[in-house]
BAMI-617583 format. One record per atom (N, C-alpha, C, O): residue in one letter; x, y, z. Coordinates in steps of 0.02 Angstrom, whole numbers, padded with zeros to 5 digits, always signed. Each point is the difference from the previous one (the first is absolute). Layout:
! residues N
aXYZ...
//
This chain:
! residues 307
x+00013+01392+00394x-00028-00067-00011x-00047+00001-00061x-00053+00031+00004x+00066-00056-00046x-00076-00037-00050x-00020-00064+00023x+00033-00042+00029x-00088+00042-00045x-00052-00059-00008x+00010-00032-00066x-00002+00033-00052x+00013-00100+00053x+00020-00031-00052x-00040-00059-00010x-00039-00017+00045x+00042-00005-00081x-00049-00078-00034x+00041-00039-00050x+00037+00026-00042x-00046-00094+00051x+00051-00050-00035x-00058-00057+00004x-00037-00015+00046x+00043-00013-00114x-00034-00059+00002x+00017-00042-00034x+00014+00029-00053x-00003-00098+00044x+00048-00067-00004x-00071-00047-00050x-00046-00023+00034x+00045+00015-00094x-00037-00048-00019x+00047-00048-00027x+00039+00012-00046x-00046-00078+00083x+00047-00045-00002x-00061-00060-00024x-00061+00002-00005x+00109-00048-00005x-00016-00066-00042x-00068-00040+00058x-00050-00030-00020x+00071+00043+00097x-00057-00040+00025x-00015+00069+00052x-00052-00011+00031x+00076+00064-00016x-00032+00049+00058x-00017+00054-00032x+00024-00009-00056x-00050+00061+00058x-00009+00063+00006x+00010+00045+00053x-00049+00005+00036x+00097+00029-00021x+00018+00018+00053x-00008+00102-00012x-00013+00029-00053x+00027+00010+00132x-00020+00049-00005x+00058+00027+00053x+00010-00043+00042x+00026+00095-00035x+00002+00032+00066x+00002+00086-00039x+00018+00020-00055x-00050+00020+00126x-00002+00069+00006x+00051+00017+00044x+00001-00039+00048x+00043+00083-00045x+00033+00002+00025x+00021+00093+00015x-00026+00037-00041x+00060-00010+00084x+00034+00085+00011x+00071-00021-00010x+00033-00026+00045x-00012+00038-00102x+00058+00005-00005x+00053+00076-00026x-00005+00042-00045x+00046-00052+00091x+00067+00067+00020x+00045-00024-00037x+00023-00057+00003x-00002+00124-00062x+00078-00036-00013x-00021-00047-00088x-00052+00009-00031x+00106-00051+00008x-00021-00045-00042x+00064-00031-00009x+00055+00026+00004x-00071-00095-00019x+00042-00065-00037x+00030-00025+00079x-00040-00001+00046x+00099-00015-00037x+00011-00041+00053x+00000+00051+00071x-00037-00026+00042x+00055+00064-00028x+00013+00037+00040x-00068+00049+00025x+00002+00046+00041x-00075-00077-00088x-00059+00036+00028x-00038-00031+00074x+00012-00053+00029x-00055+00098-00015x-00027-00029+00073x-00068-00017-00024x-00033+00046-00024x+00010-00098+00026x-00084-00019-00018x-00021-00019+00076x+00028-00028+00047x-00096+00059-00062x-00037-00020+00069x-00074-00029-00034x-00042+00032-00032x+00043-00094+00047x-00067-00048-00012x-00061+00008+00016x-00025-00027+00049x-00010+00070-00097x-00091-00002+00026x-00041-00049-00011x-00035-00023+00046x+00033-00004-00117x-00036-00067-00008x+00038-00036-00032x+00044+00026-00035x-00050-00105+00039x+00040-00047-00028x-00045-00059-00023x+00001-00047+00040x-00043+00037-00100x-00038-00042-00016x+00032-00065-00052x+00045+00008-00041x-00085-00080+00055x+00017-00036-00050x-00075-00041-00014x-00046-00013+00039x+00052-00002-00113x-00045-00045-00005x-00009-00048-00057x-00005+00020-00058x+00004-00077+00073x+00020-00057-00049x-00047+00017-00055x-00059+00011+00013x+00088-00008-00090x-00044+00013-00051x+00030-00061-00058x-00031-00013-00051x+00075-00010+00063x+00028-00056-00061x+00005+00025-00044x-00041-00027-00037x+00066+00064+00010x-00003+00044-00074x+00021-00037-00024x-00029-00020-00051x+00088-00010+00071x+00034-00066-00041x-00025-00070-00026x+00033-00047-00025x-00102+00054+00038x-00042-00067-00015x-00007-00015-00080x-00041+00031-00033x+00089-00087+00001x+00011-00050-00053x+00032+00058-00053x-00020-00005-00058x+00068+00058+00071x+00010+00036-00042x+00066-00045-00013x+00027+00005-00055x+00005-00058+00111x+00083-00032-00043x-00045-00032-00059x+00028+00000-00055x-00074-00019+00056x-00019-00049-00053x-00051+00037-00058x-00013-00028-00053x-00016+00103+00075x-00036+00022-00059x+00025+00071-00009x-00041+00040-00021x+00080-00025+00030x+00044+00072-00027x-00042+00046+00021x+00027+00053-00014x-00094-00042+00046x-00043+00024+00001x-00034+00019+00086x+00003-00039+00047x-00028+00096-00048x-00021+00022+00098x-00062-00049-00041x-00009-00002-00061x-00031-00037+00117x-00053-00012+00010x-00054+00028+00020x+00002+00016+00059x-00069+00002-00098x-00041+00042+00044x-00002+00029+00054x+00014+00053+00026x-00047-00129-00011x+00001-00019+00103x+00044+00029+00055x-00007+00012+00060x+00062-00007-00115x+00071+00028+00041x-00018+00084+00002x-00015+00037+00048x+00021-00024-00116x-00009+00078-00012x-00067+00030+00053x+00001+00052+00032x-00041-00088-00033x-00054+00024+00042x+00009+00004+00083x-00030+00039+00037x+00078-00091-00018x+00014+00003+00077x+00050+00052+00012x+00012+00027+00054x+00020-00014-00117x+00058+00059+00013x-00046+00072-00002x+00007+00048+00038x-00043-00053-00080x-00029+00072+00009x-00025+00006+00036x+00014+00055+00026x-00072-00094+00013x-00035-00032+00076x+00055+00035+00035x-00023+00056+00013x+00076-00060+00005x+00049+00016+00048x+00045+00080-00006x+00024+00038+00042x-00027-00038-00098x+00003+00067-00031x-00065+00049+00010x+00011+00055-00026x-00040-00057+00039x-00046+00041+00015x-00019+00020+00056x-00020+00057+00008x+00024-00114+00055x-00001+00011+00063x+00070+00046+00023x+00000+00036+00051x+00095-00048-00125x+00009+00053+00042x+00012+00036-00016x+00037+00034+00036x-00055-00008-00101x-00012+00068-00024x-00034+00041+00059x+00030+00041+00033x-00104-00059-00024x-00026+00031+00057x+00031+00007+00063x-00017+00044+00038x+00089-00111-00016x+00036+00033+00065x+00037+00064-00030x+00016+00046+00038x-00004-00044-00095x+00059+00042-00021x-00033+00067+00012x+00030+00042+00034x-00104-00025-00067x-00021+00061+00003x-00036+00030+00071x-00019+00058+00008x+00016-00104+00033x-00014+00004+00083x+00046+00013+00035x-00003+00015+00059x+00055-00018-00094x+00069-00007+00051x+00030+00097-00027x+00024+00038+00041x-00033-00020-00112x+00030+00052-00015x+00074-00019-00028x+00049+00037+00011x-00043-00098-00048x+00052+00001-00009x+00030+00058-00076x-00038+00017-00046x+00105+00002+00051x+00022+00052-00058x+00022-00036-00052x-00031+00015-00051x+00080-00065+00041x+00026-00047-00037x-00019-00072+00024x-00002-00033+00052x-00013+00027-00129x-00023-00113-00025x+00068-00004-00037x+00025+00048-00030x+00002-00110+00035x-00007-00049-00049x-00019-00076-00009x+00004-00039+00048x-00021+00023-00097x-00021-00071+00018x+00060-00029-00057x+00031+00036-00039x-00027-00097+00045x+00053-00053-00023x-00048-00067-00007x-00045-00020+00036x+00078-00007-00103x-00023-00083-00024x+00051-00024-00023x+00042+00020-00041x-00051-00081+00081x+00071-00055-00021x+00002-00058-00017x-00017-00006-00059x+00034-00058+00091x+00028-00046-00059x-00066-00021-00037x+00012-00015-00058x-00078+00011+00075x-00073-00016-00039x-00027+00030-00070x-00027-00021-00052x+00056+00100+00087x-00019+00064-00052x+00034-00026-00049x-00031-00007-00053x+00097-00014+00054x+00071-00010-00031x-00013-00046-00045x+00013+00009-00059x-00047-00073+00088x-00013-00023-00056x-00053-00011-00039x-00010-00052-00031x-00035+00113+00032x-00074-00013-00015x+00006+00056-00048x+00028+00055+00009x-00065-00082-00074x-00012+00044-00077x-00055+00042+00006x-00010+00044-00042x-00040-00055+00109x-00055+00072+00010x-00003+00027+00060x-00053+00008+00032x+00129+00012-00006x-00006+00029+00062x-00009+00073-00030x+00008+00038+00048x-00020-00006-00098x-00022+00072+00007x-00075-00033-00014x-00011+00014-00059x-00050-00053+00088x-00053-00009+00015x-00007+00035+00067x-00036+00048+00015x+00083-00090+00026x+00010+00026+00094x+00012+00081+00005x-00026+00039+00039x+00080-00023-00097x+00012+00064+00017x-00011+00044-00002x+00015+00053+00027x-00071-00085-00094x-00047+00100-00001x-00067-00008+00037x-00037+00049-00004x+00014-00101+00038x-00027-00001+00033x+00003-00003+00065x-00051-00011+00032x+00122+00020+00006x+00015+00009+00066x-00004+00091+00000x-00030+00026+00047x+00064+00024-00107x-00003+00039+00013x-00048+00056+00021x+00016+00054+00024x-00080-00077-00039x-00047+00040+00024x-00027-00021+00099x-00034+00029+00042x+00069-00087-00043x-00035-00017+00079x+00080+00034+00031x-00007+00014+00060x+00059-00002-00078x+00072+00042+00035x+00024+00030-00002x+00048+00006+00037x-00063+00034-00082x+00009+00066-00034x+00056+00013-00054x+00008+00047-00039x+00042-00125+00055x+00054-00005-00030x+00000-00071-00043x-00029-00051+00020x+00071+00056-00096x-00028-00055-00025x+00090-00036+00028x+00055+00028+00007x-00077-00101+00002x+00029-00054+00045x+00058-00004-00079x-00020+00004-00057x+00102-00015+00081x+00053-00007-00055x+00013-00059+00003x-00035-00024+00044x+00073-00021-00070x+00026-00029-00024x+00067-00023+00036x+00021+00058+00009x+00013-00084+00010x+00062+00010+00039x+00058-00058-00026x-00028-00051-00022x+00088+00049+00020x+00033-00071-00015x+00039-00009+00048x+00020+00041+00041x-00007-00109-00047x+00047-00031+00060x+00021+00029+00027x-00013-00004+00060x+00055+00050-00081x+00075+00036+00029x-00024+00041+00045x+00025+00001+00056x-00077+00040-00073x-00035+00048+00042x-00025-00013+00058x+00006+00026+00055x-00052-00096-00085x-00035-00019+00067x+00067-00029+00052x-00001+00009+00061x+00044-00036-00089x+00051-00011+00072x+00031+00025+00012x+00036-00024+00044x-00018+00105-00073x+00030+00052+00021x-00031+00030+00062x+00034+00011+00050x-00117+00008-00053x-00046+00026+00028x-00025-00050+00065x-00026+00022+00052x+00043-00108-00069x-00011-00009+00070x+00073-00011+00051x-00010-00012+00060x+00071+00017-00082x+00040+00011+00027x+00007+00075+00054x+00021+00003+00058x-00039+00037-00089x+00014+00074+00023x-00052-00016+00074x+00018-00004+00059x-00107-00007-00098x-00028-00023+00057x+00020-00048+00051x-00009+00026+00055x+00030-00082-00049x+00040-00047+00029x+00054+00022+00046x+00003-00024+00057x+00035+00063-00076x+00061+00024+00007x+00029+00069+00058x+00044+00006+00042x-00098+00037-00070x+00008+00064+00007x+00017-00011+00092x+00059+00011+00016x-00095-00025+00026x-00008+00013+00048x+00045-00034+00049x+00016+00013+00058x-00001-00065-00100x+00046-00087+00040x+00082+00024+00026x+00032-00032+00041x-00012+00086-00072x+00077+00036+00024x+00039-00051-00041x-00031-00038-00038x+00108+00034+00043x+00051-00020-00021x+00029-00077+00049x+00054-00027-00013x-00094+00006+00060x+00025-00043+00043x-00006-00054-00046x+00053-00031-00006x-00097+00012-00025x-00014-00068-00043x+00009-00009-00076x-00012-00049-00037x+00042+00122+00020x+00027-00003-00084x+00071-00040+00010x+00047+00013+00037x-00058-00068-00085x-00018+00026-00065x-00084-00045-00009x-00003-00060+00013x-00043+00088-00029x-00061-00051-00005x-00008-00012-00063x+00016+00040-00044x-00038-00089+00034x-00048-00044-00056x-00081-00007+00027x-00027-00038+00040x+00001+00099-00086x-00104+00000-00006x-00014-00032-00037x+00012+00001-00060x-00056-00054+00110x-00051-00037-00056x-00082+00001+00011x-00037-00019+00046x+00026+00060-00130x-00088+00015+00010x-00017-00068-00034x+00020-00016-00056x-00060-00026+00100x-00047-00070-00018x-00065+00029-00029x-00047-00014+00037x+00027+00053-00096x-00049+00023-00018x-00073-00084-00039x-00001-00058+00020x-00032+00079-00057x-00026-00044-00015x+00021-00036-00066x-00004-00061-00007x+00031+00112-00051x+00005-00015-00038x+00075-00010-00018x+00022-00043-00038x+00008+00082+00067x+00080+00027+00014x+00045-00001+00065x-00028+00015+00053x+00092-00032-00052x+00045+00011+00061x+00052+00049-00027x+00031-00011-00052x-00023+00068+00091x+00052+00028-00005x+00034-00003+00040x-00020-00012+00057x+00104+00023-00075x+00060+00002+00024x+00033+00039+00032x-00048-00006+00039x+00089+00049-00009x+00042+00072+00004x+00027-00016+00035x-00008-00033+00051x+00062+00065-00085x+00068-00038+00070x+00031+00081+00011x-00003+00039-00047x+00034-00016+00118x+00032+00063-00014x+00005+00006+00088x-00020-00040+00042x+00051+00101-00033x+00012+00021+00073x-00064+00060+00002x-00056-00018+00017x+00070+00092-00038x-00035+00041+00007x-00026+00016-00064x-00038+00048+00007x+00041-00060-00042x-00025-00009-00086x-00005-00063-00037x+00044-00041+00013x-00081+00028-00050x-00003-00080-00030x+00077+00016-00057x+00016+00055-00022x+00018-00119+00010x+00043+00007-00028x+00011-00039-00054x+00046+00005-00042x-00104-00058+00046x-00036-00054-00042x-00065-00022-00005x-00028-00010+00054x-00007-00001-00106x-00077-00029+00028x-00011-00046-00075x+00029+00002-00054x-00081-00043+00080x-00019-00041-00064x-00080-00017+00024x-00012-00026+00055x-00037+00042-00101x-00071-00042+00011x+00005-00058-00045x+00030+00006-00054x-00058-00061+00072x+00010-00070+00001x-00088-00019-00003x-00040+00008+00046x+00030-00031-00111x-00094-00013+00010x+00002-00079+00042x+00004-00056-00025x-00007+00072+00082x-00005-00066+00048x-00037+00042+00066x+00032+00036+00037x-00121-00050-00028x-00014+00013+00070x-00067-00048+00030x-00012-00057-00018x-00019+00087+00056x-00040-00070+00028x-00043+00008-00058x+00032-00035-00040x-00076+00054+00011x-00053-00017-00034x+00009-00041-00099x-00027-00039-00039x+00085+00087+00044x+00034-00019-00079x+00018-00083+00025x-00030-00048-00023x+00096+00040+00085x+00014-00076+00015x-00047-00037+00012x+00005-00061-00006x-00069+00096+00030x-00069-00087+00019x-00062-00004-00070x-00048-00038-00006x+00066+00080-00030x-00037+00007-00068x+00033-00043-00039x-00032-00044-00029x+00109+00048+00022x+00038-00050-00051x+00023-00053+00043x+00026-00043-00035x-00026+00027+00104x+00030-00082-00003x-00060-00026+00089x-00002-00058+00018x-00019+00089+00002x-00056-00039+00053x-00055+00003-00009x-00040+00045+00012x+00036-00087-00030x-00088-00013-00032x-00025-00051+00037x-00060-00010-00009x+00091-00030+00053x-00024-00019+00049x-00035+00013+00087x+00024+00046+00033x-00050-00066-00018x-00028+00022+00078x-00005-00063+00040x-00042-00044-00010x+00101+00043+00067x+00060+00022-00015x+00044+00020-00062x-00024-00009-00056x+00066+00025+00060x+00050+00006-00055x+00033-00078+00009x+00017-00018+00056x-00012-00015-00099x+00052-00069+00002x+00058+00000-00027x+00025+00026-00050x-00003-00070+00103x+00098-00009-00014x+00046+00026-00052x+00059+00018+00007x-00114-00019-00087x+00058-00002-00037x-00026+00070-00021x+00041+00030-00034x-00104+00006+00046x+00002+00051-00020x+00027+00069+00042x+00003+00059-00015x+00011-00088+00060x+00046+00059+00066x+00056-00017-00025x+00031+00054+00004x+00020-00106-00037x+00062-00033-00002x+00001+00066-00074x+00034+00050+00013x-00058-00051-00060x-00012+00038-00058x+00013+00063+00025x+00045+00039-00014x-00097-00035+00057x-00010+00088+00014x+00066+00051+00024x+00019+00057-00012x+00008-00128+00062x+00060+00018+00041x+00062+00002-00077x+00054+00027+00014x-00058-00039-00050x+00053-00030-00056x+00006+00069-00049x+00052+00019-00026x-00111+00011+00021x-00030+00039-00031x+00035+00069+00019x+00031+00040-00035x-00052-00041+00119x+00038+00063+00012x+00076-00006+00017x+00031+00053+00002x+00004-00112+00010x+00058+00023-00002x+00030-00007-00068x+00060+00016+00003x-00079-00035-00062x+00016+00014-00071x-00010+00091-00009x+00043+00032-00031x-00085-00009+00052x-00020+00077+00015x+00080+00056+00033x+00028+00050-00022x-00017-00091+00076x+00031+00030+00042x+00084-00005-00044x+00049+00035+00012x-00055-00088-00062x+00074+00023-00045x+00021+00056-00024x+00056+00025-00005x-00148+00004-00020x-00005+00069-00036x+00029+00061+00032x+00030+00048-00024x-00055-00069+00112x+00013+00047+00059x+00089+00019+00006x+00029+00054-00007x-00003-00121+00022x+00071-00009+00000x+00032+00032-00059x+00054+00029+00004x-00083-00033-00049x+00069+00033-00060x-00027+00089-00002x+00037+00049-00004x-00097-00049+00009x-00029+00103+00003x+00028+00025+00079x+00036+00050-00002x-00048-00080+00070x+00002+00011+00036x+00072-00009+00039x-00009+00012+00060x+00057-00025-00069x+00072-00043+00043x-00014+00022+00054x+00019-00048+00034x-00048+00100+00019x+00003+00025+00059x-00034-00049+00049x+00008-00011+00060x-00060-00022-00120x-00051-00057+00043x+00036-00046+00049x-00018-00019+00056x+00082+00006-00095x+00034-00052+00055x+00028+00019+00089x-00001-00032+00052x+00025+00107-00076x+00018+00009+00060x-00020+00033+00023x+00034+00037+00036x-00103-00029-00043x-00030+00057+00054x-00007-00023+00073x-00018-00055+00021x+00035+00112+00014x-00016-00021+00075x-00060-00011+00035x-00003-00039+00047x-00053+00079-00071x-00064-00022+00000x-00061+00005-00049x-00011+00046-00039x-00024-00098+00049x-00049+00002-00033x-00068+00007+00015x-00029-00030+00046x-00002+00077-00092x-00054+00047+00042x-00055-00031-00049x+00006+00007-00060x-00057-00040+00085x-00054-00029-00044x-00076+00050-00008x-00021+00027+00051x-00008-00020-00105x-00080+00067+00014x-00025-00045-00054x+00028-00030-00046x-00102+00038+00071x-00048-00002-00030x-00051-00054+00017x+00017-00038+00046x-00076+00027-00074x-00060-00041+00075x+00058-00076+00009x+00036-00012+00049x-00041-00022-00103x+00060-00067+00015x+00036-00003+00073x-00007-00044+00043x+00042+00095-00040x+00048+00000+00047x-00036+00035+00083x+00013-00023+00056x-00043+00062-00066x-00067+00019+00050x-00036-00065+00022x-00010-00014+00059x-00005-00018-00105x-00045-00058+00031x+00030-00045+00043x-00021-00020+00054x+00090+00002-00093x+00042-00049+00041x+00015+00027+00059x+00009-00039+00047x-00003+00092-00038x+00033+00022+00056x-00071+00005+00054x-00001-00018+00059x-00050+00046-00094x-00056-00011+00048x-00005-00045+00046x+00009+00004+00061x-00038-00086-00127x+00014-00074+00020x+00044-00018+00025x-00015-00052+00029x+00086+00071-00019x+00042-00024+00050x-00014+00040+00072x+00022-00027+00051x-00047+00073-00045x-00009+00030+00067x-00060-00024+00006x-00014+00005+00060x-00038-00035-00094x-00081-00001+00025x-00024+00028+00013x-00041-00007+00046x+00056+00083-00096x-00066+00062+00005x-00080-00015-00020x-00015-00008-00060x-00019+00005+00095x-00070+00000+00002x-00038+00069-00067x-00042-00002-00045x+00083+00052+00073x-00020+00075-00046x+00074+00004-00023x+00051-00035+00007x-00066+00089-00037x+00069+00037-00049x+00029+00037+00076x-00025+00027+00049x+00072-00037-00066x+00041+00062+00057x+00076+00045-00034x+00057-00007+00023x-00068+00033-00056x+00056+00041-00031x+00044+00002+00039x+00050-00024-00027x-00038+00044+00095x+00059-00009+00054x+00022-00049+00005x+00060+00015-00006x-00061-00071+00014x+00006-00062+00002x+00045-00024-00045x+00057-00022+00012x-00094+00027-00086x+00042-00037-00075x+00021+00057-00026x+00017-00001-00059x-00014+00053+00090x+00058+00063-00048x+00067-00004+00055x+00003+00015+00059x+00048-00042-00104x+00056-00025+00056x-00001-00045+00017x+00053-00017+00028x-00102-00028-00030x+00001-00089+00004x+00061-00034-00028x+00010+00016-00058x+00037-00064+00086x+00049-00041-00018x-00015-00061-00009x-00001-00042+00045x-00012+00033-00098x-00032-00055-00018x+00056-00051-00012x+00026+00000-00055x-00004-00045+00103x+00043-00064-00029x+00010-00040-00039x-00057-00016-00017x+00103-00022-00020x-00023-00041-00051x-00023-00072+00011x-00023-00041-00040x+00035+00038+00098x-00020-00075+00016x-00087+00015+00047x-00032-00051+00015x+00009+00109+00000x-00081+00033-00007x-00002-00006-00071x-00039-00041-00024x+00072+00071-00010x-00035+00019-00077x-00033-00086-00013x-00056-00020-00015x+00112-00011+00025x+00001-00077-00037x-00055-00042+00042x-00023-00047-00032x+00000+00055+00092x-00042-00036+00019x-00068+00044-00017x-00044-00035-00025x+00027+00101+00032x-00037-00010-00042x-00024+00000-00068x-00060-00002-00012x+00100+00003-00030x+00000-00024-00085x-00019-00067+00019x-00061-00002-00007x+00083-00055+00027x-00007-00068+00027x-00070-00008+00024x-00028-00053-00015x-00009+00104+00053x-00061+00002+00020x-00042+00000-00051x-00027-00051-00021x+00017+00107-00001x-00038+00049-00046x-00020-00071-00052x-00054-00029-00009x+00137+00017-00026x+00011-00039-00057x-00061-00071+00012x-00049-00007-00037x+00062-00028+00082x-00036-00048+00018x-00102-00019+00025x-00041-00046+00005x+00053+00132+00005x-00106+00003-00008x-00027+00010-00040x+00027+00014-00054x-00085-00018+00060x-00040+00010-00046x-00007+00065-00013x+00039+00041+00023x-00098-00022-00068x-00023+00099+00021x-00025-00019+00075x+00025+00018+00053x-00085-00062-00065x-00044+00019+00063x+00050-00023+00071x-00001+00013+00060x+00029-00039-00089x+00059-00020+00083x+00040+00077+00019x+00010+00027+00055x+00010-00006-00134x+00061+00034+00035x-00036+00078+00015x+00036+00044+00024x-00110-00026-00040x-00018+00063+00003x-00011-00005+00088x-00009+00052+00031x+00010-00126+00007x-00003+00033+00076x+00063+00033+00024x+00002+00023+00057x+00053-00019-00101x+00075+00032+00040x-00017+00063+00002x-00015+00039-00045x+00022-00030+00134x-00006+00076+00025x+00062+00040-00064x+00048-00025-00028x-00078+00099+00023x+00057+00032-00044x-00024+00007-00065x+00009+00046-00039x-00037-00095+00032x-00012-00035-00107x-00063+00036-00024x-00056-00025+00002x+00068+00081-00023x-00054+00033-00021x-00046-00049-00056x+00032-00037-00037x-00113+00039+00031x-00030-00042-00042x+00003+00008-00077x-00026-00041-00038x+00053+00088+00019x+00017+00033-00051x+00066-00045-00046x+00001-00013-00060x+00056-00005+00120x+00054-00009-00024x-00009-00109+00006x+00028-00041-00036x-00064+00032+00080x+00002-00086-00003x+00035-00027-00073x+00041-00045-00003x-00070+00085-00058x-00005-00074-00040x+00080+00027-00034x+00014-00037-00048x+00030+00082+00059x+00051+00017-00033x+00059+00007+00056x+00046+00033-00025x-00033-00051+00093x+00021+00030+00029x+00070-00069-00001x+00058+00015+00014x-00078-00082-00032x+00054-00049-00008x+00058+00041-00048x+00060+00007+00014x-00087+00012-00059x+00033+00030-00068x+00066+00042+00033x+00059-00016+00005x-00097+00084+00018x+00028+00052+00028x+00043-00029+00067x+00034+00044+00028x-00030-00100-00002x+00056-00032+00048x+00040-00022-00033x+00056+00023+00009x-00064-00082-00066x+00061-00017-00051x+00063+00048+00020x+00050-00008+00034x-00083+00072-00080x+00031+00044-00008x+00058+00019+00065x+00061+00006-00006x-00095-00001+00059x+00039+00023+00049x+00050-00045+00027x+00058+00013+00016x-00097-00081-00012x+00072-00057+00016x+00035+00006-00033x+00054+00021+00019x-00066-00036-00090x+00069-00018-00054x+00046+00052-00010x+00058-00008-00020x-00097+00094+00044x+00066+00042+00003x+00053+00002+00049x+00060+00009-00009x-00107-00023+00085x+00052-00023+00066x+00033-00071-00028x+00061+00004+00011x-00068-00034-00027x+00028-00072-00009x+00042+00021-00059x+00056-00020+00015x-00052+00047-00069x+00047-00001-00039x+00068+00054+00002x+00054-00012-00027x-00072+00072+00065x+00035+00037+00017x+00048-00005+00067x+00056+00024+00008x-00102-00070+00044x+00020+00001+00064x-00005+00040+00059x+00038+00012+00047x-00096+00003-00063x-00034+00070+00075x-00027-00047+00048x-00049-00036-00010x+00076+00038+00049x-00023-00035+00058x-00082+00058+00043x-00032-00017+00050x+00025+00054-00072x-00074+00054+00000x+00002+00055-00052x+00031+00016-00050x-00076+00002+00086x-00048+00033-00065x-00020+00063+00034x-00049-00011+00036x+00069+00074-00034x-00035+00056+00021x-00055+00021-00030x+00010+00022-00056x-00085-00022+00082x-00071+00032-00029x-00004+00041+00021x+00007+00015+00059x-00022+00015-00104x-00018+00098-00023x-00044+00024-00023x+00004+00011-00061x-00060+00004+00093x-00058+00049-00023x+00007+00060-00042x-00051+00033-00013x+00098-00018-00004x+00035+00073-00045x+00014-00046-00039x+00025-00055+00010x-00051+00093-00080x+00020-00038-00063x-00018+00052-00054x+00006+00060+00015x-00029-00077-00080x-00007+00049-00058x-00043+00056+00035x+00037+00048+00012x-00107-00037+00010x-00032+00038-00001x+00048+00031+00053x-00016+00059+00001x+00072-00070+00049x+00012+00041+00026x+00071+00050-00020x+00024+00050+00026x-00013-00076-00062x+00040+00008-00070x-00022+00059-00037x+00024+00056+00009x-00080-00072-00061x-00036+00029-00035x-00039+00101+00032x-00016+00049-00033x+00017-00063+00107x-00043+00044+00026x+00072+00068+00019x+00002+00062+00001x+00048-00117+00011x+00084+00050-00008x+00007+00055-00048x+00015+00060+00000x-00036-00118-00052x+00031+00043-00055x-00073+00025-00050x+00006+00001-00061x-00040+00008+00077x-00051+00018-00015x-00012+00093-00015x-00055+00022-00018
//
């Protein structure tokens, strides 16, 4: 067994897991010691200024530092850390990166599409067997959605800059969101999903579809009325599309301060979480999944494989 470390700086989370992993790439055994997340927005106004924002950079290292210190408490042997669609499009992400490396010992890379939905497929995947291939993964990240379509290997993938924080930055600027700017939003991503269809052909006929990342966690929370997080619960959650659609229908229609009472809705995610539903209806609705399999295995569990 090694002790391993993987960490996820994404457009709106910062995420962490430690993990003992046997073996490597699909066929390894990981056993879960810590599993941290924590909302940092890295992605805050970079669609519109090419640029990480202070504020941002500072909550990421804030979070980077608490787990550097799990990392060196824990004894882990191998890091890596990963930045994606924010890093991607920001002209001073080596600001973040030479300054993450002294709080992790490792300086944080760079990653592109392909990777990142290679890496959350494997995570996604690895464990689910052959009963439900051929699947189509979709990571609802903040800044990015990725694609992967495949049975026991991805066999297609496409990242697509469409996720909750990039979609409520460029078209809901309302609170609520109003009629014509959800009508946009929704328009938006299935103009997106053309890109999907001509990179991806597997999208159409996959037999299931496996949804990761907080987006799809939340909904699934809010449709059960989790009070706390319960990983048992929404890892393997079947999320319906006519659940998905009532609550997008919910969400869509409150305010912040209305919709931050939905058990499930972390306070973190209120003001972006309409965005990150778009997303999930218009892929059940345009494809035709009558549900949605949620999966707590995703890149970092990916990443810690092949690490």
């Amino acid at each position: 067994m090694t002790r391993v470390a993987a960490i996820d700086m994404g457009t709106n989370s910062t995420r962490l897991l430690i993990a003992d992993v046997e073996g490597h790439g699909r066929d390894a055994r990981s056993t879960t010691l810590d599993r941290r997340m924590t909302i940092t927005r890295l992605g805050q106004d970079v669609d519109a200024r090419r640029r990480l924002h202070p504020d941002a950079i500072a909550r990421t290292l804030d979070a980077l530092r608490e787990y550097g210190d799990a990392m060196r408490a824990a004894r882990v042997e191998r890091a890596r850390a990963v930045a994606t669609s924010a890093a991607r499009d920001a002209t001073n992400r080596d600001e973040l990166f030479d300054a993450a490396l002294p709080l992790l010992g490792t300086r944080p890379e760079l990653i592109d599409g392909t990777e990142e939905a290679e890496l959350s497929f494997l995570g996604a995947t690895a464990e689910l067997g052959g009963d439900g291939a051929p699947y189509l993964v979709v990571d609802i990240g903040g800044g990015s959605t990725e694609f992967v379509a495949g049975s026991t290997t991805p066999e297609a993938s496409i990242s697509v800059d469409m996720g909750c924080v990039r979609l409520t930055e460029q078209f809901l600027r309302s609170d609520p969101p109003n009629a014509e700017e959800l009508s946009i939003a929704v328009g938006h991503v299935r103009d997106q999903l053309g890109d999907v269809d001509r990179a991806v052909p597997g999208a159409t006929s996959a037999k299931t579809l496996v949804g990761l990342a907080g987006t799809v966690s939340a909904m699934a929370a809010i449709e059960q009325g989790l009070t706390a997080y319960d990983r048992e619960r929404i890892h393997g959650f079947r999320l319906s599309r006519d659940a998905a659609e009532d609550v997008f229908r919910t969400l869509a229609t409150e305010s912040h301060a209305q919709r931050r009472h939905n058990p499930g809705l972390e306070p973190d995610r209120v003001d972006v979480i309409v965005g990150g539903a778009i997303v999930v209806v218009t892929i059940m609705r345009t494809y035709g999944f009558d549900e949605m399999l949620v999966s707590e295995a995703d890149i970092l569990d990916g990443l810690v494989r092949t690490t």
